[in-house]
C-alpha positions in Angstrom: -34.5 -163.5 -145.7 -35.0 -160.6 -143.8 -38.7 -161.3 -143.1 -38.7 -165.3 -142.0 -35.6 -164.1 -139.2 -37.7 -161.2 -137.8 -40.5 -163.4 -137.7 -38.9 -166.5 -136.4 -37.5 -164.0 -133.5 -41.4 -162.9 -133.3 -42.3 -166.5 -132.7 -39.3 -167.4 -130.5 -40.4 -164.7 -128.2 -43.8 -165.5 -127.9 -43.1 -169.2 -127.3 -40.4 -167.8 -124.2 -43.6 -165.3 -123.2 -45.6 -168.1 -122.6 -43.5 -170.5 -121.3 -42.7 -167.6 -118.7 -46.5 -167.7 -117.7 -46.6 -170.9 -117.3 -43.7 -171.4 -115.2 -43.0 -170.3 -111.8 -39.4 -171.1 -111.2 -37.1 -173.7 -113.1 -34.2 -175.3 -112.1 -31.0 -176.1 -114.2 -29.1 -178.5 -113.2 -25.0 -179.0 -113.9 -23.3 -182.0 -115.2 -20.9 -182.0 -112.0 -21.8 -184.2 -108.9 -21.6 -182.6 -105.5 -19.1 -183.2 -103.8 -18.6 -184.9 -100.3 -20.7 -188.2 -98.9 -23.0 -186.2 -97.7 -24.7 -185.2 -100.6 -23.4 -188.2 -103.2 -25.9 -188.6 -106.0 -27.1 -185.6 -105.6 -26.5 -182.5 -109.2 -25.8 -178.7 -107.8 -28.5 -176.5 -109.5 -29.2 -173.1 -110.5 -32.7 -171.7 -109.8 -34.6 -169.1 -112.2 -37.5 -167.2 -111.5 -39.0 -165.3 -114.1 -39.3 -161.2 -113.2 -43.6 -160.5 -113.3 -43.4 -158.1 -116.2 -41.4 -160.9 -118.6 -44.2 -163.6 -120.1 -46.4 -160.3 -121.0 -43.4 -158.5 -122.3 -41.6 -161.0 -124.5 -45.5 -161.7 -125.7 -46.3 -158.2 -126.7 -42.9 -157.5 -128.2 -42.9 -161.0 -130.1 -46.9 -159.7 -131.8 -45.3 -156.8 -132.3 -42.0 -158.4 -134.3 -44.5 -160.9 -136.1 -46.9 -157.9 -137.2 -43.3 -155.9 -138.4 -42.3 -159.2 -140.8 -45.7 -159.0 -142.6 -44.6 -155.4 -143.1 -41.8 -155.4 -144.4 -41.9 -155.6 -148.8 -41.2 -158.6 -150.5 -38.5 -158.8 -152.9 -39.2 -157.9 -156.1 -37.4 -159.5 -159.5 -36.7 -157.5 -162.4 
């Protein structure tokens, strides 16, 4: 059990890492309208802008997870 967790966090974090390096900025947008006629129809959202050092750090770390849960022993029946 141990091993398919560390190396579904492994893979998780690569998939982030490289979503990072593709991406720029995203924004997320809120289920609640704006308010006022000005700006009717319009959503309210958050922008996020990955830091530089985050696609090649989750990357490196999520090798480095995947490498550890091919490591680890398998269980072993009596």
């Amino acid at each position: 059990m141990w091993r398919a967790l560390f190396l579904a966090l492994g893979i998780s974090a690569v998939i982030l890492g490289a979503e990072c390096l593709a991406v720029e900025r995203a924004v997320l947008k809120s289920s609640r309208r704006a308010m006022g006629t000005a700006n009717a129809g319009q959503t309210t959202g958050r922008e996020v802008r990955p830091p530089e050092w985050a696609p090649w750090g989750l990357m490196s770390t999520g090798v480095i997870v995947i490498l550890y849960s091919f490591t680890l022993p398998k269980r072993v029946k009596d």
